[in-house]
N, C-alpha and C positions, 0 to 999 in steps of 0.2 A: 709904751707900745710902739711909738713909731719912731723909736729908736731901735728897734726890732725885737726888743726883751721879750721874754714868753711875763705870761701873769706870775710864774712861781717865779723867776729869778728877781721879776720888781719885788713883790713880798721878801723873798729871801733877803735882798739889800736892801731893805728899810729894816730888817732884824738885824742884819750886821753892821749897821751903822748904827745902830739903837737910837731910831728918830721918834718924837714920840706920838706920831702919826702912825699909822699902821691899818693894811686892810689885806687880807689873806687871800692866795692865789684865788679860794673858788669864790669868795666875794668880787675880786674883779672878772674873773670869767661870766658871772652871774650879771653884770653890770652887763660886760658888751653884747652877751648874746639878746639882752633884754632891750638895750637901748636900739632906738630906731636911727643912730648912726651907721650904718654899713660898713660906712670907713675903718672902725676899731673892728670888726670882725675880719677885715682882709689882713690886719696889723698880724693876726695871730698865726705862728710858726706852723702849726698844723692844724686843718679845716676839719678832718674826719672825726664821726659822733663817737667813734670808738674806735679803741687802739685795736692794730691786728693781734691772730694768736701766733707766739710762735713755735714751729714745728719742728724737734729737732730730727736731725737727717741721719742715716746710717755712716756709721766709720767704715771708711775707703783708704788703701794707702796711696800715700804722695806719689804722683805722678812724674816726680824727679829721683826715685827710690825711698828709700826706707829709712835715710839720714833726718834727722833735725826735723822731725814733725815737731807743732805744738805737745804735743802729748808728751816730749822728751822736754820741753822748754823746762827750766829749775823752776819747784815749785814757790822761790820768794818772789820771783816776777809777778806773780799772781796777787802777792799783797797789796802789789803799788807803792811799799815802804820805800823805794831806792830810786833815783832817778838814772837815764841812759837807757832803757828800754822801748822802741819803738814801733807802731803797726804801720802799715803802707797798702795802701790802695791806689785802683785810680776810679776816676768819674769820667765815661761816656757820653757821648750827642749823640744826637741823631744826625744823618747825612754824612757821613762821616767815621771810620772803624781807626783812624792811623792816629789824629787830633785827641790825644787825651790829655785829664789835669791828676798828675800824682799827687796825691796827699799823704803826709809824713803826720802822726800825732803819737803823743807823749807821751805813756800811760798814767802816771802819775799825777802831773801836770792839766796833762788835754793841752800841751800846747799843741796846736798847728801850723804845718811848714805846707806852700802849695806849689807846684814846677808843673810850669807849662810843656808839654812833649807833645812835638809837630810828627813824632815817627811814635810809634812800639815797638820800636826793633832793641831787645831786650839790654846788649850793651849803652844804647845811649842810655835808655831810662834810669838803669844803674849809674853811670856816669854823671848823671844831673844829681842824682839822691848824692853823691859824694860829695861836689860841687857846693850843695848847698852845708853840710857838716862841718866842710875844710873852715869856718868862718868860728866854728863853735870849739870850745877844750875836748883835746883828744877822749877825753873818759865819755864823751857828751851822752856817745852812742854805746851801747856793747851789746845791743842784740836788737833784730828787725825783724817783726815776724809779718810775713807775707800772705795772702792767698796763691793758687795754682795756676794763677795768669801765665799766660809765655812773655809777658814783657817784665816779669821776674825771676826769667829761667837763669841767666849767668851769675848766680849766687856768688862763686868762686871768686868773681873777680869783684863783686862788693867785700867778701871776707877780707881778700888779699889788700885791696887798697883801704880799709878804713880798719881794718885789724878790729873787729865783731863778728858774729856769729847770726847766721841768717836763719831763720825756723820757717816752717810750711805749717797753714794751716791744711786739714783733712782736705778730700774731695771733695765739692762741691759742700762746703763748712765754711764759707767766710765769716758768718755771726760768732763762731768761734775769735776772733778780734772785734771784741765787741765794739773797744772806745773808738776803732776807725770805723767800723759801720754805721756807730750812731754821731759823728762827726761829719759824714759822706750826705745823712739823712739832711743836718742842718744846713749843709753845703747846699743842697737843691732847692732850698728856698732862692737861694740867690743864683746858683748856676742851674738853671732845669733844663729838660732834656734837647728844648728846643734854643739854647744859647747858640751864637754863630763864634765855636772857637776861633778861629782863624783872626776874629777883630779881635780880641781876649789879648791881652799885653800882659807879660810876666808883672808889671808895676802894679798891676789893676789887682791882680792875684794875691800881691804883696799886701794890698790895701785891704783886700776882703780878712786873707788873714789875719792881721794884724784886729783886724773890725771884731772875729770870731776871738782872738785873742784877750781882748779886752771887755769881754760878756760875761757876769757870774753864772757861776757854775753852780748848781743845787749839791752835786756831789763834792764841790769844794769846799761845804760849808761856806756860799755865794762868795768865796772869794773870785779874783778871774784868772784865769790861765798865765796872765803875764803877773800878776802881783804875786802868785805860787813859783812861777820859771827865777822873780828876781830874788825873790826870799830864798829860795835852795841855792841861786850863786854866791848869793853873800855871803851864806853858811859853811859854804861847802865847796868852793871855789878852787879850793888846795886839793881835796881829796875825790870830789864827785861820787860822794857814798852813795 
């Protein structure tokens, strides 16, 4: 727990390691809310007694025309079988509308990539998402699906310099990308609304990452985001299927 694990991803990795210890996520959840330590009840990634509902919203069309909604995305993207697929967001402060943190994650994977952005003026934003791909195999990327942000508006010029294909989520539909919504959720544990971007260092960003990176995943059958990113390069390195 205060390595920031939720209770199901510690269970999850005592099953995938096949220890022969073993106590299930609501056994430990039952533990801390019982024990008169406080401390493990802060450990845990969300306090609320219950999950919200959620509500889905009427279809709107893209507010950059009628090209490349998710709706048009090809339906194997949806399976997660392929890697190169990616969602992009950003996370907001408070004090602050220009200071934001892009985050880049994998579909498949759930890797995440994080860029500090001192502006939202839409070509830089683009410019840093390419910045950080240039380091990875051309195939890495081949499609980024966005929400209707304005610091996602010059699509054209991500198409042109990273040769992929850029998708819009609906109007007011970011849950529509779900693994970046629920990626953004875990992110505020660590960055919340009252972080002072400005002190925030791209290396610091790199670390959290990297930290997010290396956490199992309940939908990876607990493997972690980096042990899935290395197992598909070694595989697949030549073709990026």
């Amino acid at each position: 727990l205060q390595k920031d694990w939720s209770p199901e991803q510690i269970s999850g990795r005592k099953k995938y390691h096949k220890l022969s210890f073993y106590a299930c996520h609501e056994t430990i959840y039952q533990f801390v809310y019982q024990s008169k330590n406080k401390d493990l009840y802060h450990c845990l990634p969300y306090k609320k007694a219950k999950r919200q509902k959620r509500y889905s919203r009427p279809k709107n069309p893209c507010r950059y025309g009628k090209i490349r909604l998710i709706t048009q995305r090809p339906e194997d993207i949806l399976t997660r079988k392929r890697f190169g697929h990616w969602e992009g967001d950003t996370i907001q402060f408070k004090g602050t509308k220009e200071k934001v943190v892009t985050t880049l994650v994998e579909r498949k994977s759930r890797l995440v990539f994080l860029i500090k952005n001192t502006r939202k003026y839409s070509r830089g934003v683009m410019d840093k998402i390419k910045m950080k791909f240039d380091k990875l195999p051309n195939k890495m990327c081949k499609t980024i699906t966005f929400d209707q942000g304005t610091e996602f508006a010059d699509y054209r010029y991500l198409e042109q310099q990273m040769q992929c294909k850029v998708y819009y989520c609906e109007t007011h539909s970011p849950w529509q990308k779900g693994s970046n919504e629920n990626m953004n959720g875990r992110l505020r544990r660590y960055l919340p609304g009252e972080t002072e971007i400005a002190k925030l260092t791209q290396e610091e960003l790199d670390q959290l990452a990297g930290q997010m990176n290396r956490c199992p995943r309940k939908c990876l059958g607990y493997k972690t985001p980096q042990e899935l990113f290395i197992q598909q390069h070694k595989n697949d390195c030549r073709i990026w299927s």
